[in-house]
N, C-alpha and C positions, 0 to 999 in steps of 0.2 A: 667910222663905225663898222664894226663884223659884219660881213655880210648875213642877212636873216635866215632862219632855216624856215623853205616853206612851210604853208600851212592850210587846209580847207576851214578856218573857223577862220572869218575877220574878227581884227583888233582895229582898234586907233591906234591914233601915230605912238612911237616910244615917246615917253617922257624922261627929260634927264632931271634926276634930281640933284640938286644941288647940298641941298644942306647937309651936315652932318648927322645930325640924330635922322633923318631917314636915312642915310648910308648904312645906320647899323642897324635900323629894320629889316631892310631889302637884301634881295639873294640876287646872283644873276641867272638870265635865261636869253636867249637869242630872239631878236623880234620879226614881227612878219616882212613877206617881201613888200618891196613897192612902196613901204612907207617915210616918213618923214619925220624927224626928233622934234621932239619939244619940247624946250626948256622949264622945269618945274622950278618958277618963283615962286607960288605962294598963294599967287593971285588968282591961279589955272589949277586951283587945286582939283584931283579927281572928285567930283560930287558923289556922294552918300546915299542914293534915293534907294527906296528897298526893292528893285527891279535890278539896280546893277549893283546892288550888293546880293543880291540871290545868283545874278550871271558870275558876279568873282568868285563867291562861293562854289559853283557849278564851276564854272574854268575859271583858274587862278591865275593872277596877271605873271607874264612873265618877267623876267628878270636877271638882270648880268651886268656885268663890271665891263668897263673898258677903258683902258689911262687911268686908272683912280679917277674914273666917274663911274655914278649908277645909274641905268639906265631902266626903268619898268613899261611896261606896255599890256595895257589893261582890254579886255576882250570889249567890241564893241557894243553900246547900247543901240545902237540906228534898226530901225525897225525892216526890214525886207520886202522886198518887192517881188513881185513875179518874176522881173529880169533877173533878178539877184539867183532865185531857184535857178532857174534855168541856166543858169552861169554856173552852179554848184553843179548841178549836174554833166554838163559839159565840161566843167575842170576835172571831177571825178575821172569820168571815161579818158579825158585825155591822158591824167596822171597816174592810169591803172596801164595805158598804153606804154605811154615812157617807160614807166620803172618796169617793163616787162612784168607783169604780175600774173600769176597762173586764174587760169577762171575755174579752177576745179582743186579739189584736194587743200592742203595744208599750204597756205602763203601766207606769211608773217606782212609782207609790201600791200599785200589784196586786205588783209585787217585791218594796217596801221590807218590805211585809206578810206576805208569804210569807217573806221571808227571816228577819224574828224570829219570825215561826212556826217556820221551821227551825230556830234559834240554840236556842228554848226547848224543842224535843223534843231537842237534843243533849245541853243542862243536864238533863233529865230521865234520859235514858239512861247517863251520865256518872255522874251518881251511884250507879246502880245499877252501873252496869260501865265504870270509866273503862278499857278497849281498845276496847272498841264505841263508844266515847266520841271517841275518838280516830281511828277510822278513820271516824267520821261525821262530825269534822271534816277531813278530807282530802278526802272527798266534796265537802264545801259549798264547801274553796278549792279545787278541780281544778274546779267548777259555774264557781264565781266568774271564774274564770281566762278557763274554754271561754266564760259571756256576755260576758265583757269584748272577748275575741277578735272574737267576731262583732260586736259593740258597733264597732270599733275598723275592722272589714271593713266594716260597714254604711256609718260615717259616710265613709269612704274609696270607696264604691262610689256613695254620693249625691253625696260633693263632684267624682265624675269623670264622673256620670251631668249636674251641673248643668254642668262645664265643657262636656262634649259639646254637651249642650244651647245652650248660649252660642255652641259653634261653629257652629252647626247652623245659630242663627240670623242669625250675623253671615253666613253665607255663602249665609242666606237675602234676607236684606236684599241683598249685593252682587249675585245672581242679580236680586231683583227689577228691581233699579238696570239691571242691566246690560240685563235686556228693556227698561224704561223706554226706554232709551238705542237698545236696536235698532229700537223701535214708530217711535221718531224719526225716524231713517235711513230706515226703508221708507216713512216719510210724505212725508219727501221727497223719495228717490226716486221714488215713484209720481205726486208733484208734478210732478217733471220730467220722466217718463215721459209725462204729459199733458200737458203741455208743449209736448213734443217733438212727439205724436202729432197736436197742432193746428198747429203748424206744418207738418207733412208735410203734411197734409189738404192747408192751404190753398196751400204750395207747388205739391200735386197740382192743384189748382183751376186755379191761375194757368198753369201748365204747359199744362193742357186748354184753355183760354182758347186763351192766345198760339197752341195747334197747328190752332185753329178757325179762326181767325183768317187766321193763314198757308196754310191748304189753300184759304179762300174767297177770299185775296188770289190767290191760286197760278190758284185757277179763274179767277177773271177774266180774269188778266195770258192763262192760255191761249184763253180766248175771244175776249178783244181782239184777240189775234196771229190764230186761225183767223180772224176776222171782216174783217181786215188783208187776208191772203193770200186770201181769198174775191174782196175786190173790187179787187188787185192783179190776180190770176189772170184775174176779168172786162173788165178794163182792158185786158189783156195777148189775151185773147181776140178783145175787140172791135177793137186795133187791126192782127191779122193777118187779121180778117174783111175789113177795109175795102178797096176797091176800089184798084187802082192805078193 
């Protein structure tokens, strides 16, 4: 037989069934550990009483093939003992130890755990009083519902938290780009700004030059001319001086 996947809710033993037309009722599912097959003639049939037809209902017997045989195994009716809690409690902790399960934040291992903890204190209470039975299962699917909810909000508030994010940076990137692009421009503006500023210089240079230039031409040309009219004037002197 497969080996069984554990489990914190007890069952009875797998039953094998034999016949055909339950062959094509039954589905398969893997059975608890530590237990023992049981051949389903007929005679062993699973009983009907409306306690463990409220428990199948609440947890569904499981069920699986193996060799073209079917195999089911139906959640226990046995009523619970003090030992029995205190053994749930003690498997708990140790199977939150084993599978390393976080004791804080988001653990799928820390849920799965807890939640057949839950399923097997409802089997217990169910038996003694299948209404408390029942309204402890409306609890667990109204739970079920509310984490799935948030489950469902979470994964919707990360996938619009990473779009944001994707925005944020594509429009970081085009901001980079776009300074890139302005450091450019100011480089070469300020290029030609210096440029510019060398050319005025030297225009101002040449400007000074030429206005040197022309005030020293200027002086002369006035010099020459005084120097001119100096010895015009003594010419013109000397010859109303002269004797007649």
């Amino acid at each position: 037989m497969i080996p069984p996947q554990s489990s914190l809710v007890k069952y009875n033993n797998p039953i094998l069934v034999s016949s055909s037309k339950d062959k094509a009722l039954l589905k398969g599912a893997p059975p608890a550990p530590g237990s023992k097959p049981t051949v389903f003639t007929g005679s062993n049939t699973h009983s009907g009483s409306p306690t463990e037809d409220i428990l199948n209902s609440i947890l569904p017997p499981k069920e699986w093939t193996e060799d073209g045989q079917l195999w089911v195994q139906y959640v226990s009716s046995t009523p619970a003992t003090r030992l029995d809690v205190v053994n749930l409690q003690e498997q708990l902790d140790l199977r939150l130890q084993q599978r390393q399960a976080r004791e804080t934040g988001i653990c799928p291992v820390r849920e799965e755990l807890y939640a057949q903890c839950f399923d097997e204190l409802i089997r217990q209470i169910t038996i003694n009083c299948s209404e408390r039975g029942l309204l402890l299962l409306r609890v667990r699917d109204e739970a079920r519902m509310t984490i799935a909810a948030y489950q469902t909000l979470y994964e919707s508030s990360i996938a619009f938290g990473m779009r944001k994010a994707l925005m944020a940076e594509q429009k970081k990137m085009e901001a980079e780009q776009q300074i890139r692009s302005f450091e450019g421009e100011v480089r070469d503006l300020t290029s030609q700004i210096e440029e510019l500023t060398t050319r005025c210089e030297a225009v101002a240079r040449r400007e000074e030059e030429k206005k040197a230039q022309d005030e020293k031409k200027h002086q002369e040309e006035v010099e020459l001319l005084r120097k001119n009219n100096d010895q015009l004037k003594a010419s013109l002197e000397s010859m109303l001086a002269a004797p007649k």
